[in-house]
C-alpha positions as CSV (number, residue, x, y, z in Angstrom):
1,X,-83.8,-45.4,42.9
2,X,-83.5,-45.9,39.5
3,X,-80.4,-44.4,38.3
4,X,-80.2,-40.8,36.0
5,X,-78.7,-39.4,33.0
6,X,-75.5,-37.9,32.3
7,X,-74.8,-34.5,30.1
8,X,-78.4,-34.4,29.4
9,X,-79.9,-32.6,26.1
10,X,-83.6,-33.0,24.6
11,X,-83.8,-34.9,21.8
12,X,-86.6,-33.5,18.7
13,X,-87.8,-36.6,17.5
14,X,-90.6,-36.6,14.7
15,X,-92.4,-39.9,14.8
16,X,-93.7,-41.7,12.0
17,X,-97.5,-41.7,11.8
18,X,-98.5,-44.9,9.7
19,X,-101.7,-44.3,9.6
20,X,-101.4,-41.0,7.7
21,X,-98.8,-42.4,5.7
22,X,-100.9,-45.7,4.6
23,X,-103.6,-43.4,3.5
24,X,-103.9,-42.2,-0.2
25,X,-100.8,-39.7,-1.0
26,X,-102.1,-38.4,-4.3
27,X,-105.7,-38.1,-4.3
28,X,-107.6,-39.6,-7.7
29,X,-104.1,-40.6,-8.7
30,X,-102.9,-44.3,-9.3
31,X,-100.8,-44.4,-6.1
32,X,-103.4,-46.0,-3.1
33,X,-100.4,-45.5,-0.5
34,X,-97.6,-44.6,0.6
35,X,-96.4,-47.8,1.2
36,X,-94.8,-49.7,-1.3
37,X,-97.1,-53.1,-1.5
38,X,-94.0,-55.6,-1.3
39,X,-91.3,-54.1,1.0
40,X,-93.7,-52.0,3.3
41,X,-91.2,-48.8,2.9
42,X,-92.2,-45.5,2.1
43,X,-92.2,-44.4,-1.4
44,X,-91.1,-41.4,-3.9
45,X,-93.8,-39.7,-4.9
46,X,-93.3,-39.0,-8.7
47,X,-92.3,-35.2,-9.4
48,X,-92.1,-33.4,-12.4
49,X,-89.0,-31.3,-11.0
50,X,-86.5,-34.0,-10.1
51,X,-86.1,-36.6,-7.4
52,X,-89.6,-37.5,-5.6
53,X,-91.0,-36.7,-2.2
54,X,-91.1,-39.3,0.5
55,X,-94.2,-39.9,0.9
56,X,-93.7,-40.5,4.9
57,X,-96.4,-38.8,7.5
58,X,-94.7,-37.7,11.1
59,X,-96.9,-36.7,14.0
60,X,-95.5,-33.5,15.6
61,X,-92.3,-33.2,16.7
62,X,-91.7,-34.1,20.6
63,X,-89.2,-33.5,22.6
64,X,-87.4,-36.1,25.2
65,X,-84.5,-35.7,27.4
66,X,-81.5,-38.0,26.8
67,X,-78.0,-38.6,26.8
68,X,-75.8,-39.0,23.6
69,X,-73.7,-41.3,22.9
70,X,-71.8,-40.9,19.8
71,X,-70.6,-44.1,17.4
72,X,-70.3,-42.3,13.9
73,X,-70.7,-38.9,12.9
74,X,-70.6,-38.1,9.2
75,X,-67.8,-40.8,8.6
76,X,-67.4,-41.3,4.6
77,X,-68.9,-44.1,2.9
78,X,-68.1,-44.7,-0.7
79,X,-71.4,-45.5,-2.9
80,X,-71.7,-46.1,-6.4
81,X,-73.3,-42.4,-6.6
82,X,-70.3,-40.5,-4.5
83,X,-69.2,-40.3,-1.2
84,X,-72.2,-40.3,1.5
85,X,-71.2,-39.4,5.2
86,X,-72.7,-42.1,7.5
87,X,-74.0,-41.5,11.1
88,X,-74.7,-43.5,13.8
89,X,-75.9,-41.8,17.6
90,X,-77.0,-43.8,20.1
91,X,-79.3,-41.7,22.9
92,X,-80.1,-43.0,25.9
93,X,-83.5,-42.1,27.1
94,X,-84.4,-42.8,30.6
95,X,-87.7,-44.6,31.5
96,X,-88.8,-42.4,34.1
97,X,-89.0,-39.8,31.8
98,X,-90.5,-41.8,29.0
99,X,-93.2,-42.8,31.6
100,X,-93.8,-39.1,32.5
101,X,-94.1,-37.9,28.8
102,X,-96.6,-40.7,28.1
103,X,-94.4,-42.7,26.0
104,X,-94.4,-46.1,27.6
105,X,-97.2,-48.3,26.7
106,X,-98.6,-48.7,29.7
107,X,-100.3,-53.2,29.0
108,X,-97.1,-54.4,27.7
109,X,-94.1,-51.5,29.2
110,X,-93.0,-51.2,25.8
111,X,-91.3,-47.5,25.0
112,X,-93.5,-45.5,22.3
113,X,-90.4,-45.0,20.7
114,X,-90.7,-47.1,16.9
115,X,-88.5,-48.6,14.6
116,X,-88.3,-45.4,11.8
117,X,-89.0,-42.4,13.9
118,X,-86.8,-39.8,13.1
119,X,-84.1,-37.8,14.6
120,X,-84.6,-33.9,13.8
121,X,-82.2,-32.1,16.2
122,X,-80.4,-32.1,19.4
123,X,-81.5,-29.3,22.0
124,X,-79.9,-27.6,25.2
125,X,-82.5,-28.9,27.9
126,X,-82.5,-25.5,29.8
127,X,-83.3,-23.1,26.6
128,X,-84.5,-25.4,24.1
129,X,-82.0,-23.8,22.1
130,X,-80.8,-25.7,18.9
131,X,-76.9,-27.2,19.5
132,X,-77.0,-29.7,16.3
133,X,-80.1,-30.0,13.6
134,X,-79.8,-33.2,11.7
135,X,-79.6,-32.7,7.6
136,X,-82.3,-35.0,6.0
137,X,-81.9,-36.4,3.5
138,X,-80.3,-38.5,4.7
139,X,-81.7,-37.8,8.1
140,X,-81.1,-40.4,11.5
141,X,-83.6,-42.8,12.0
142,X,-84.8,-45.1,14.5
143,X,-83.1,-48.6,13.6
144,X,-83.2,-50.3,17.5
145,X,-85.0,-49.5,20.3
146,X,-83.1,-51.7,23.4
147,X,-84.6,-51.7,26.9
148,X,-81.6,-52.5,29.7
149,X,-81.8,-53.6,33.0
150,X,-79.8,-52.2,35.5
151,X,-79.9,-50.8,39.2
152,X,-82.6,-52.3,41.4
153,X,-83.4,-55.4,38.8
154,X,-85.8,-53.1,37.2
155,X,-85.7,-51.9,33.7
156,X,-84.3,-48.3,34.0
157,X,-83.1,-47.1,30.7
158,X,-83.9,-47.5,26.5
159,X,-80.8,-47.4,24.4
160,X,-82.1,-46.2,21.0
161,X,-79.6,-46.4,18.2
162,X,-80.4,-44.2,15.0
163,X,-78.9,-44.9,12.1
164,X,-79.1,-42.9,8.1
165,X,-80.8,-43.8,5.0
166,X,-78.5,-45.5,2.1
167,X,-78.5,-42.6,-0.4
168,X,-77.7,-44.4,-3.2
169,X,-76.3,-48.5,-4.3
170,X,-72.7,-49.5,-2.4
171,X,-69.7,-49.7,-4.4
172,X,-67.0,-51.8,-4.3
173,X,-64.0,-50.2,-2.7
């Protein structure tokens, strides 16, 4: 037996595909990728109309059961720029599940579950009905995947904490 979840919803996660994202964003244009050369982050596309668009590629959304466990939700930061609410969900994914939906690498055990993959909702598991979408920008991403060990001495469950984007520089406060 390897345990179960509690209050269980689906979480919509959009992954990052960094394949796509690596390949050239604007055609005949100078930009070669969407990757900026010295921090390996996405970038802004340049726009005529105002603030860029990230150039970030995201495989289709999927779908995972978990349970939530909330540290932070839209608690005010104070940045140079404004006030910028600040989140911080931790959902607990279950690797029986994980296993099922193909996202456990089946060499090395590790969950498919990367460093930058984005929250886009929270779901009812019965309906599939939307109970919370998340805004982005900022958005929640991915910032640690943790496997735990628990009943049985096997690994049973992946505590994945997702975190927001800085929207702007930190001021003093």
């Amino acid at each position: 037996m390897r345990g179960r979840l509690l209050q269980v919803f689906l979480a919509e996660l959009a992954q990052l595909d960094p394949a796509a994202t690596a390949s050239d964003p604007d055609g005949h244009g100078p930009i070669t990728s969407g990757y900026d050369p010295d921090f390996q982050e996405t970038i802004l596309l340049p726009s005529a109309r105002g603030p860029g668009q990230d150039a970030r590629r995201e495989r289709p959304p999927i779908q995972v059961p978990c349970q939530i466990e909330v540290q932070a939700f839209g608690e005010l930061a104070e940045l140079a720029t404004g006030n910028s609410p600040r989140s911080r969900l931790v959902l607990v994914f279950h690797f029986a599940d994980l296993e099922r939906l193909g996202l456990v690498e089946p060499i090395t055990g590790d969950a498919r579950l990367r460093v930058g993959d984005r929250l886009v909702a929270i779901r009812d598991r019965r309906t599939g009905d939307l109970v919370q979408a998340v805004r982005t920008p900022p958005g929640l991403y991915l910032i640690e995947p943790q496997p735990q060990f628990g009943l049985g001495g096997r690994r049973n469950l992946l505590l994945a904490t997702f975190g927001e984007r800085a929207l702007g520089t930190q001021g003093a406060a």
